[in-house]
VEXKE-785231 format. One record per residue (C-alpha): residue number from 1; x, y, z. Coordinates in nm, 2 decimals. Layout:
BEGIN
(pt NUM; (X; Y; Z)) ...
***
This chain:
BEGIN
(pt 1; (0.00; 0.00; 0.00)) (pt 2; (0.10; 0.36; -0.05)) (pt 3; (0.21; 0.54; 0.25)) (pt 4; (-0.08; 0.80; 0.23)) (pt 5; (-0.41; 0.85; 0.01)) (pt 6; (-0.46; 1.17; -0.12)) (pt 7; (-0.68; 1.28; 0.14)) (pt 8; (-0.43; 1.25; 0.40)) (pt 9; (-0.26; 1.55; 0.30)) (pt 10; (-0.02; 1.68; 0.57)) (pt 11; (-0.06; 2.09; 0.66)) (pt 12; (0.22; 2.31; 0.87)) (pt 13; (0.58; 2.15; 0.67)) (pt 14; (0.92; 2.36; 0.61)) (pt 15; (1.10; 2.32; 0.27)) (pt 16; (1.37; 2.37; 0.12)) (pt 17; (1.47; 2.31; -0.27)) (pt 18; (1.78; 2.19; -0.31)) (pt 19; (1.94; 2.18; -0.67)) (pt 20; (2.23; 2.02; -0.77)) (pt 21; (2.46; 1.81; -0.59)) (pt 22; (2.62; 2.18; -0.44)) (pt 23; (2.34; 2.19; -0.27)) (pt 24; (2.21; 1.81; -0.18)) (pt 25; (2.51; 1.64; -0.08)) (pt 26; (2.66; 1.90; 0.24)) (pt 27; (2.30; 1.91; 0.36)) (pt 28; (2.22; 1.51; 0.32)) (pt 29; (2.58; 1.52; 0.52)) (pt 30; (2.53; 1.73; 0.73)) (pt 31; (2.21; 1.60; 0.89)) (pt 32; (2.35; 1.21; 0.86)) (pt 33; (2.60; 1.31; 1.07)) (pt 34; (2.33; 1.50; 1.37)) (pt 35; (2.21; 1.17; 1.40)) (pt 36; (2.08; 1.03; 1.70)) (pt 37; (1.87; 0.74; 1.65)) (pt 38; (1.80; 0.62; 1.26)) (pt 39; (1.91; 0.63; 0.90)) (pt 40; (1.70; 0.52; 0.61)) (pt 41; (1.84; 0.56; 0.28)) (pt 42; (1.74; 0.44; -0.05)) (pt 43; (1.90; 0.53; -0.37)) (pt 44; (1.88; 0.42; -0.72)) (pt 45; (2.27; 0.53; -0.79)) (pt 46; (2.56; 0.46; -0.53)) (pt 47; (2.92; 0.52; -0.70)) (pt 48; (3.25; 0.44; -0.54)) (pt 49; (3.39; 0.80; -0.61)) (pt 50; (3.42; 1.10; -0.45)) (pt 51; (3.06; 1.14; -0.32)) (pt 52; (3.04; 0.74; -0.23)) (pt 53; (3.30; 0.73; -0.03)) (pt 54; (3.18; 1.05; 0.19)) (pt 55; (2.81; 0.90; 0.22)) (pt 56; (2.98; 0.59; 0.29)) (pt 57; (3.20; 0.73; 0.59)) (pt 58; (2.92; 0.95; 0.73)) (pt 59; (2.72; 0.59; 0.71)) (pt 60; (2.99; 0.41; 0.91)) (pt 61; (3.03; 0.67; 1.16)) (pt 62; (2.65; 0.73; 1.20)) (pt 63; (2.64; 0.32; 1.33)) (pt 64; (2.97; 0.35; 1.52)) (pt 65; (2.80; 0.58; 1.77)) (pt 66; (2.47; 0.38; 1.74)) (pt 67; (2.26; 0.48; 1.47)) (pt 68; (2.03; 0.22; 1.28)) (pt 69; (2.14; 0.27; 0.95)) (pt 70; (1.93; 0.09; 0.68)) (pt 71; (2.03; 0.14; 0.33)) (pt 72; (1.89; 0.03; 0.03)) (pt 73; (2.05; 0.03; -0.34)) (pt 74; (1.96; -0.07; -0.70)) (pt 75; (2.09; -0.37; -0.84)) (pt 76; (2.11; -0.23; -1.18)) (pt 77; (2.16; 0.09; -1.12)) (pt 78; (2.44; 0.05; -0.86)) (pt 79; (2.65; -0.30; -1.03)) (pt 80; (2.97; -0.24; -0.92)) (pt 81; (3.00; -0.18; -0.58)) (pt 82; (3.28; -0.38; -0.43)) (pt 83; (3.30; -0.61; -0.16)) (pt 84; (3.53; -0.36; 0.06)) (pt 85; (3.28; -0.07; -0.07)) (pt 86; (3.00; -0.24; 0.13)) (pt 87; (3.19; -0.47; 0.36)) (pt 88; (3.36; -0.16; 0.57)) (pt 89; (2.95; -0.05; 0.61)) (pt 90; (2.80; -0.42; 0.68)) (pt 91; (3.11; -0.48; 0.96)) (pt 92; (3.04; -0.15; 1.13)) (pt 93; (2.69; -0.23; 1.14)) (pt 94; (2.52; -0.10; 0.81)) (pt 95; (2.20; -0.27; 0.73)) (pt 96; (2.26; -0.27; 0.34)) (pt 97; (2.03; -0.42; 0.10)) (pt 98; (2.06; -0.47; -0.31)) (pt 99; (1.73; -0.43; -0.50)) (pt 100; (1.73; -0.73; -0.78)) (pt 101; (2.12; -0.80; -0.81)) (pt 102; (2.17; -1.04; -1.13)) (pt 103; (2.51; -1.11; -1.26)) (pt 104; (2.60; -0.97; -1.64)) (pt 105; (2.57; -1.19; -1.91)) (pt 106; (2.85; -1.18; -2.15)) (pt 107; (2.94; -0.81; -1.94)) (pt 108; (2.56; -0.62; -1.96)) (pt 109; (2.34; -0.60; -1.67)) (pt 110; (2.02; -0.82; -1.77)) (pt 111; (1.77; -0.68; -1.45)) (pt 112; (1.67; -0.42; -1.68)) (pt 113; (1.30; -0.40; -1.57)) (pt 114; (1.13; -0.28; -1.26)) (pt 115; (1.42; -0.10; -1.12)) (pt 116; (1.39; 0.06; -0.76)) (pt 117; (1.46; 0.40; -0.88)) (pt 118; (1.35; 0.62; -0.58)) (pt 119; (1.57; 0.87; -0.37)) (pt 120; (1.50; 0.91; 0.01)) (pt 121; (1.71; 0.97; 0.27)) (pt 122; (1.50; 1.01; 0.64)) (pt 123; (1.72; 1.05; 0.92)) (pt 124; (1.55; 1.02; 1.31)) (pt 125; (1.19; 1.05; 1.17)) (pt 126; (1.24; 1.44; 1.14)) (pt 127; (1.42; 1.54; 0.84)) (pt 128; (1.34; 1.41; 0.49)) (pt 129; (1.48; 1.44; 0.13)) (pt 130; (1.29; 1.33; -0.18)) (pt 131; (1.40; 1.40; -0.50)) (pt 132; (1.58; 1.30; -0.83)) (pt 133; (1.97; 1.33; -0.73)) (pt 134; (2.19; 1.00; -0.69)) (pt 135; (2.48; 0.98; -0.49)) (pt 136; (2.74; 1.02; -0.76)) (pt 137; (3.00; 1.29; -0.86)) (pt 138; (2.80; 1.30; -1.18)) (pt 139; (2.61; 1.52; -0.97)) (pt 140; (2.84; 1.74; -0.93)) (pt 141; (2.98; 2.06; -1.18)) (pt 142; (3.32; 1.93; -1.14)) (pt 143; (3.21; 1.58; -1.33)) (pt 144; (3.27; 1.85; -1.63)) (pt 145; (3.01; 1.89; -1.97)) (pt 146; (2.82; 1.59; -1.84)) (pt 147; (2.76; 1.67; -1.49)) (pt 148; (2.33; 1.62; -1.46)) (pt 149; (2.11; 1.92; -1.35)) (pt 150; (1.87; 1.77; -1.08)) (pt 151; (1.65; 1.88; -0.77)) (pt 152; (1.54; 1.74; -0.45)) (pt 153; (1.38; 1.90; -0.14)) (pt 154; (1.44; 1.87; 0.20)) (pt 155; (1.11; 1.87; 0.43)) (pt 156; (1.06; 1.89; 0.78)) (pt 157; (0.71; 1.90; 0.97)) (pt 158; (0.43; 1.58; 0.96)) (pt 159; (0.47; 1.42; 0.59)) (pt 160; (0.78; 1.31; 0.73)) (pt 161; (0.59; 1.08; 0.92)) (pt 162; (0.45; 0.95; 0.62)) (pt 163; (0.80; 0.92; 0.42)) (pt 164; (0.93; 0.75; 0.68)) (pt 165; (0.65; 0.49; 0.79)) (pt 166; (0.67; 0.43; 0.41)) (pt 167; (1.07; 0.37; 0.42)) (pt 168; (1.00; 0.16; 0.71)) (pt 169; (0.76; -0.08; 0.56)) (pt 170; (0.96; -0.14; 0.27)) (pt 171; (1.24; -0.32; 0.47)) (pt 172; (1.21; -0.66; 0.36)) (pt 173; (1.20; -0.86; 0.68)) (pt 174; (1.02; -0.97; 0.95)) (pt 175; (0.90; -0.74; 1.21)) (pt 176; (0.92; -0.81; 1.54)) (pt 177; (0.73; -0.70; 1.81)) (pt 178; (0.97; -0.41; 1.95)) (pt 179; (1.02; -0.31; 1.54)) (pt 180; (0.65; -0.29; 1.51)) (pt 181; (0.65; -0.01; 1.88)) (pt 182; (0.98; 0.14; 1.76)) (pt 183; (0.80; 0.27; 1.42)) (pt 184; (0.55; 0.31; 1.56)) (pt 185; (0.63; 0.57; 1.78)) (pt 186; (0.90; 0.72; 1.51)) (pt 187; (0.61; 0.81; 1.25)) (pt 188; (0.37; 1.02; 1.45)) (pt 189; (0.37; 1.30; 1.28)) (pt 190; (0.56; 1.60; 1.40)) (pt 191; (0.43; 1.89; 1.50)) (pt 192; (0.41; 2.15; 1.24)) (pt 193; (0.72; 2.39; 1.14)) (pt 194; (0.63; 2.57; 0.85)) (pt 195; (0.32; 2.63; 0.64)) (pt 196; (0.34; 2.39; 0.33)) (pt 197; (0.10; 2.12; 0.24)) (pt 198; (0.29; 1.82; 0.11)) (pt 199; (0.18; 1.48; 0.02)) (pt 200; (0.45; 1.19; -0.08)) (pt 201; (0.31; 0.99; -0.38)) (pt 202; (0.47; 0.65; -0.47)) (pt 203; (0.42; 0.41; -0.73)) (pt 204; (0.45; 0.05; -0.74)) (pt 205; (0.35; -0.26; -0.97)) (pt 206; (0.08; -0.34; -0.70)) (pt 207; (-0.19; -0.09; -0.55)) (pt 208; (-0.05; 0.21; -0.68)) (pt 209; (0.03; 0.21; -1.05)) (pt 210; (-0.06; 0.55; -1.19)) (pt 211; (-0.05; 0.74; -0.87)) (pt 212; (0.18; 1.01; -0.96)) (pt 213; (0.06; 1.02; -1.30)) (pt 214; (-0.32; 1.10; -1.15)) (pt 215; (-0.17; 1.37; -0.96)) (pt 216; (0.00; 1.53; -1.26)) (pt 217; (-0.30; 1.48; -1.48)) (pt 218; (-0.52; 1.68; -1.18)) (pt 219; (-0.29; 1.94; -1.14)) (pt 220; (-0.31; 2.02; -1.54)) (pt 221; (-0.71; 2.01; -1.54)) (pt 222; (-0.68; 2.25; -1.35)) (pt 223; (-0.42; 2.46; -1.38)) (pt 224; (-0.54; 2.82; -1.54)) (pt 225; (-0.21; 3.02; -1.58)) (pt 226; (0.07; 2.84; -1.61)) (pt 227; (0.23; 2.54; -1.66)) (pt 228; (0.66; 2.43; -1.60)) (pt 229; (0.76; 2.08; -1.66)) (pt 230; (1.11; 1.97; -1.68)) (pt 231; (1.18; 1.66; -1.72)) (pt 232; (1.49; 1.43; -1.85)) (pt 233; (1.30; 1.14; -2.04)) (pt 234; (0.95; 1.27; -2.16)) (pt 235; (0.77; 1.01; -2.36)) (pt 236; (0.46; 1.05; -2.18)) (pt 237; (0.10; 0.82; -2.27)) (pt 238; (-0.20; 0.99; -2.48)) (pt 239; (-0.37; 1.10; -2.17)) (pt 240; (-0.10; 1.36; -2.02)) (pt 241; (0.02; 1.45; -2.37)) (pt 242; (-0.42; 1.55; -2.44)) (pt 243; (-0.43; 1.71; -2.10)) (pt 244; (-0.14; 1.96; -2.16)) (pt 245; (-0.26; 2.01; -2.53)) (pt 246; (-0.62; 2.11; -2.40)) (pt 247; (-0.46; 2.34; -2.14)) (pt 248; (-0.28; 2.53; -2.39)) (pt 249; (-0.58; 2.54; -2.61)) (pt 250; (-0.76; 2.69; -2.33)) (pt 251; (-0.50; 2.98; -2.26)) (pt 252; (-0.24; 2.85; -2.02)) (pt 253; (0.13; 2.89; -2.03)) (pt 254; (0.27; 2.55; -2.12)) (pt 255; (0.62; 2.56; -2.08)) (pt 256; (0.80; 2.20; -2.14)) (pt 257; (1.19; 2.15; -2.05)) (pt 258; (1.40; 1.87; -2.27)) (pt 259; (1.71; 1.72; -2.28)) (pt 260; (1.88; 1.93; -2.56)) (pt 261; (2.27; 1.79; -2.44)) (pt 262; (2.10; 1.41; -2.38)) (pt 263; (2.30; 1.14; -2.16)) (pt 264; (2.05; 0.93; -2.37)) (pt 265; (2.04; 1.00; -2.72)) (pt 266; (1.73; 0.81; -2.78)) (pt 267; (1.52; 0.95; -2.53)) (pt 268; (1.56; 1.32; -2.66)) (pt 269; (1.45; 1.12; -3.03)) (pt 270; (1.15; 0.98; -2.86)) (pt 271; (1.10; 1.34; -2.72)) (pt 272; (1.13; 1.49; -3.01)) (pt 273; (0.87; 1.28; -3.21)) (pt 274; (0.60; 1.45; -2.97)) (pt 275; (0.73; 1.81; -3.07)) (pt 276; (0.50; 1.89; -3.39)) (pt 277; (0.18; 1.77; -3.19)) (pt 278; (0.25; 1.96; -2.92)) (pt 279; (0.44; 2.27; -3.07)) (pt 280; (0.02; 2.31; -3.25)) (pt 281; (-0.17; 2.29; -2.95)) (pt 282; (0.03; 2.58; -2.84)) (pt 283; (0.26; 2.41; -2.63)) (pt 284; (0.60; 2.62; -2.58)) (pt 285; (0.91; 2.35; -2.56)) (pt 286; (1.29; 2.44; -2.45)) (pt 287; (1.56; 2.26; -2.47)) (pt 288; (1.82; 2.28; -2.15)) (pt 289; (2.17; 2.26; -2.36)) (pt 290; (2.36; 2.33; -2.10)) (pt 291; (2.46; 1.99; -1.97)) (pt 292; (2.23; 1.65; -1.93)) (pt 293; (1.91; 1.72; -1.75)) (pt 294; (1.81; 1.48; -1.48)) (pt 295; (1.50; 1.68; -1.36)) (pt 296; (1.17; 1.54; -1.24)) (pt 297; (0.99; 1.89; -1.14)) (pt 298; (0.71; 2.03; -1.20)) (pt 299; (0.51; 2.36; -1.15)) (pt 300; (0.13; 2.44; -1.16)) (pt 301; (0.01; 2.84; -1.15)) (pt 302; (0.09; 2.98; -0.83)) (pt 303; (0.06; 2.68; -0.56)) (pt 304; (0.13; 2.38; -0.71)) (pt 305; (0.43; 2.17; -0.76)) (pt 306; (0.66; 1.83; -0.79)) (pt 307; (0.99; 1.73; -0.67)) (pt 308; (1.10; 1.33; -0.75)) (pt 309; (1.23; 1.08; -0.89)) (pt 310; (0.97; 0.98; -1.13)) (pt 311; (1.04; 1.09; -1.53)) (pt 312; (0.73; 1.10; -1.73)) (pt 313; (0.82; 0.77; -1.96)) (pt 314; (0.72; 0.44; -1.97)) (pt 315; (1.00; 0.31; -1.73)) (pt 316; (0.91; 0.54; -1.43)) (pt 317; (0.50; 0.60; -1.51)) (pt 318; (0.45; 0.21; -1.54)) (pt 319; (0.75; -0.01; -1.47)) (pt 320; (0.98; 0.14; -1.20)) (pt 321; (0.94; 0.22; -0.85)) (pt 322; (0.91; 0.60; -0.80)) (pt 323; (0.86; 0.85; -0.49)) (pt 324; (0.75; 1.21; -0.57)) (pt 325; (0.66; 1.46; -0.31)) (pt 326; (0.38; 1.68; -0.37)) (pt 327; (0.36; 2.03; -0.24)) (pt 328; (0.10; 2.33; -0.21)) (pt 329; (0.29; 2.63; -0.08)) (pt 330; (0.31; 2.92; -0.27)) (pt 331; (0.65; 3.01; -0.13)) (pt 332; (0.82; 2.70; -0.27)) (pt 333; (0.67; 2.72; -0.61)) (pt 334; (0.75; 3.04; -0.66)) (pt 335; (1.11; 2.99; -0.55)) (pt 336; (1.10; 2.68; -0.79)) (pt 337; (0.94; 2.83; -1.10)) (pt 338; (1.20; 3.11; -1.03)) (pt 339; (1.49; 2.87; -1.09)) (pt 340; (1.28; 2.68; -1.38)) (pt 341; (1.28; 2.99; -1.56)) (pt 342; (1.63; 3.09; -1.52)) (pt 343; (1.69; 2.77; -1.67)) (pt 344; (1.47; 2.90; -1.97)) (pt 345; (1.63; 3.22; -1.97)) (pt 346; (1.98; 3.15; -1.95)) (pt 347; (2.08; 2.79; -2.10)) (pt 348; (1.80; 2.68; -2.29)) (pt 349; (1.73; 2.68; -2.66)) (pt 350; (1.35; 2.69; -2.76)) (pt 351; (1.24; 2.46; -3.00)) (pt 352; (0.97; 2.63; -3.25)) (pt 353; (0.72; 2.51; -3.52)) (pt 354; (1.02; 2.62; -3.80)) (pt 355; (1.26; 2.39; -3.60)) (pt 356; (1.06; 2.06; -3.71)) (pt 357; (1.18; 1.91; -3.99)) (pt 358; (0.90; 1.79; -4.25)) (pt 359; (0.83; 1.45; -4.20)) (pt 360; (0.78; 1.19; -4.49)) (pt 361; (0.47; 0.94; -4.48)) (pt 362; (0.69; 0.64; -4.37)) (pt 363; (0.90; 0.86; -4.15)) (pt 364; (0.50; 0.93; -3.97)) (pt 365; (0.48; 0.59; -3.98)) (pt 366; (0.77; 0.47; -3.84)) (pt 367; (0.73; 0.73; -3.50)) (pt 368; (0.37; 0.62; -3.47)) (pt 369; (0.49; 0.28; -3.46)) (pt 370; (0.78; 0.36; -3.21)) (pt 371; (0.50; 0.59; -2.99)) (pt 372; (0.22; 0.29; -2.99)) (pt 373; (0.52; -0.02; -2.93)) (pt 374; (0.64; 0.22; -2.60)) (pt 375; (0.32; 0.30; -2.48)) (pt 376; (0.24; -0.11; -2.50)) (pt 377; (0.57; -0.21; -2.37)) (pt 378; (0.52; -0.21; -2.00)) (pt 379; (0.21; -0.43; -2.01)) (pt 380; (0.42; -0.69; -2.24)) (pt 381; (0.71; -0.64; -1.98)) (pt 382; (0.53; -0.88; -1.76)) (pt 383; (0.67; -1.18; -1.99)) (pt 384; (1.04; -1.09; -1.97)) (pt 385; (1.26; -1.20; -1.73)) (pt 386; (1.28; -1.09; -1.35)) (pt 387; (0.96; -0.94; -1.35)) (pt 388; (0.93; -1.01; -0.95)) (pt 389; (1.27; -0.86; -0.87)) (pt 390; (1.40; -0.96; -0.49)) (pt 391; (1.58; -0.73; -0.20)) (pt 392; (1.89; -0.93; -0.05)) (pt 393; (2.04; -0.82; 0.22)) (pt 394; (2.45; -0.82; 0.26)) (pt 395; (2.61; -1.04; 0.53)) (pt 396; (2.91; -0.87; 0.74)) (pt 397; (3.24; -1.03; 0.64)) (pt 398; (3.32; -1.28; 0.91)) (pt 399; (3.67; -1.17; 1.09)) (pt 400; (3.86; -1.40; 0.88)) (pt 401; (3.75; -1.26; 0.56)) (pt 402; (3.84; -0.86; 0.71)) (pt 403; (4.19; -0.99; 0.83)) (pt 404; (4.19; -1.17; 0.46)) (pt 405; (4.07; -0.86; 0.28)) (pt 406; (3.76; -1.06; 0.11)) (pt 407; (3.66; -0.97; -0.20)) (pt 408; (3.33; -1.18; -0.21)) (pt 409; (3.01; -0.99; -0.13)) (pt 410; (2.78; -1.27; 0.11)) (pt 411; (2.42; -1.27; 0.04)) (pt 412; (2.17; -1.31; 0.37)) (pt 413; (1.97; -1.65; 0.27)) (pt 414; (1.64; -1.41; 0.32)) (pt 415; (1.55; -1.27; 0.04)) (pt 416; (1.21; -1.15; -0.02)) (pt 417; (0.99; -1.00; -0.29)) (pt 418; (0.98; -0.62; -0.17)) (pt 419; (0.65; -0.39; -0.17)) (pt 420; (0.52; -0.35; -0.47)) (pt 421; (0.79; -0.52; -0.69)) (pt 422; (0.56; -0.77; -0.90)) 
***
């Protein structure tokens, strides 16, 4: 089940936006290192580089003094992760956990499907991050031309209770009795210390399949001024791509970010095949040329707006497992339509109706081919292998294999179907 239902908005939360890894990674730190009592991490991304090695320290500490550190990586996304990478965490404590690892076949990861792509760091039950930002130096300007633009948000204040009760549950293994008090007492919600409504939105292969979707496709009906998306891999189904055409057929500001410096060549293509559809409707599009965008924002008139990890293609609207937080604070949309349209202003290149090139018949063909065989693909996904991916948890090295420097990463025999894998 999803942590909340959308009625259970939580009123009275402090944010802040945090863009880039500048920003993300001294704060995420930072508070890692204030902690007293608990760490729950999940990421789709962990690196051993610069920024690995410092979450990977502050980690270690954090259960040297104490801490109940959980942490929770992607087995595709995160493939090469050493056994000394993750042995010094597992002997110091570290509860770390691999979503769907597979061995390569012939050197290429095969889990492609149903990754566990969210980002969420709660530390004691009080502080939260969601957002769209791995731990990687590709985060990071110094990483050079490709270095990803990205956001998260740090929240304090009741939906943190939510976050976290929803972290909680998604640790695959039993519960026992004093687990069961000890979150229960950690996800009451906090008394309120700011005065944003926020809601976090998940979405699984189970109960909640288009949840973030339905949340984007209420905020367009009915947005009446203006509309910011930015998003990295935009291949969106029928029913967003009518929604924002009838919004700017009815007078609102559409404003779509793209990829224009793509990690992903053939996500900007797929992007692009949208462009002459949308570009009639009214629809204004912008290409960020700057370096590879990794954004997963959103901004709705005045009020409304999205910070996740969810991109709005097949992979995350109907395959992967996504986390977005919804917010209703004028304050923080502002602030993030500010920065959304500094992006427009400064280092984007906007993409008009003399930009298309004229398509042939069997060039309309082919895209409409491409378009229908994506929008199919996640409901054919269910035949292909490892659709029912596993969480397995690391064993500590015994003291043997630390004095022998092991290189052999030792699986837990548990291994369990996590929430919302199938």
């Amino acid at each position: 089940m999803n942590a909340v239902h959308a009625k259970d908005w939580a009123q009275g939360n402090r944010l802040r936006l945090l863009e880039n890894g500048e920003a993300f990674f001294p704060r995420v730190f930072e508070v890692i290192r204030a902690a007293r009592r608990e760490v729950l991490l999940e990421t789709f991304i962990l690196f051993d580089d610069k920024v690995g090695q410092e979450l990977r320290e502050v980690l270690i500490d954090a259960a040297g003094r104490g801490v109940q550190v959980q942490v929770t990586v992607d087995g595709y996304g995160s493939p090469d992760l050493s056994a000394e990478f993750i042995g010094g965490m597992t002997a110091a404590g570290v509860r770390f956990r691999v979503f769907d690892p597979a061995p390569k076949l012939m050197g290429l990861r095969t889990n492609v499907f149903r990754r566990m792509h969210r980002k969420l760091v709660v530390v004691d039950g009080e502080v939260a991050f969601v957002g769209g930002i791995n731990f990687s130096v590709e985060h990071l300007w110094e990483f050079g031309p490709a270095a990803k633009q990205d956001y998260a948000v740090e929240v304090q204040g009741p939906v943190v209770a939510d976050i976290h009760r929803f972290a909680s549950e998604a640790l695959p293994e039993p519960r026992s009795r004093w687990w069961r008090r000890r979150v229960s007492i950690g996800t009451q919600r906090a008394a309120a210390s700011g005065g944003a409504r926020a809601l976090f939105v998940t979405r699984d292969n189970q109960d909640h399949r288009t949840d973030i979707e339905q949340h984007y496709l209420f905020a367009i009906r009915a947005a009446q001024r203006r509309i910011i998306i930015a998003n990295a891999y935009f291949f969106p189904g029928y029913r967003l791509l009518r929604e924002l055409r009838r919004a700017a057929q009815r007078g609102v500001q559409v404003d779509l970010i793209m990829q224009g410096e793509p990690d992903m060549p053939i996500a900007q293509h797929a992007a692009r095949t949208l462009y002459e559809r949308l570009l009639r409707d009214g629809v204004r599009i912008y290409e960020y040329c700057q370096r590879p965008l990794h954004g997963k924002v959103a901004v709705v008139d005045e009020e409304w707006s999205t910070v996740g990890s969810s991109n709005l293609d097949p992979l995350s609207l109907w395959l992967n497992l996504e986390a977005n937080l919804v917010i209703r604070d004028a304050d923080f949309t502002a602030h993030l339509a500010q920065r959304l349209q500094a992006l427009i202003d400064r280092h984007c290149r906007q993409f008009t109706a003399e930009d298309v090139v004229p398509c042939s018949r069997w060039h309309l063909m082919a895209s409409s081919v491409v378009y229908h065989f994506l929008r199919r693909f996640p409901s054919w996904s269910g035949w292909l292998p490892a659709h029912a991916p596993k969480v397995q948890l690391v064993s500590p090295p015994t003291s043997a294999e630390q004095q022998g420097g092991a290189s052999t990463v030792h699986e837990s025999p548990q291994s369990t179907v996590t929430k919302g894998a199938g």
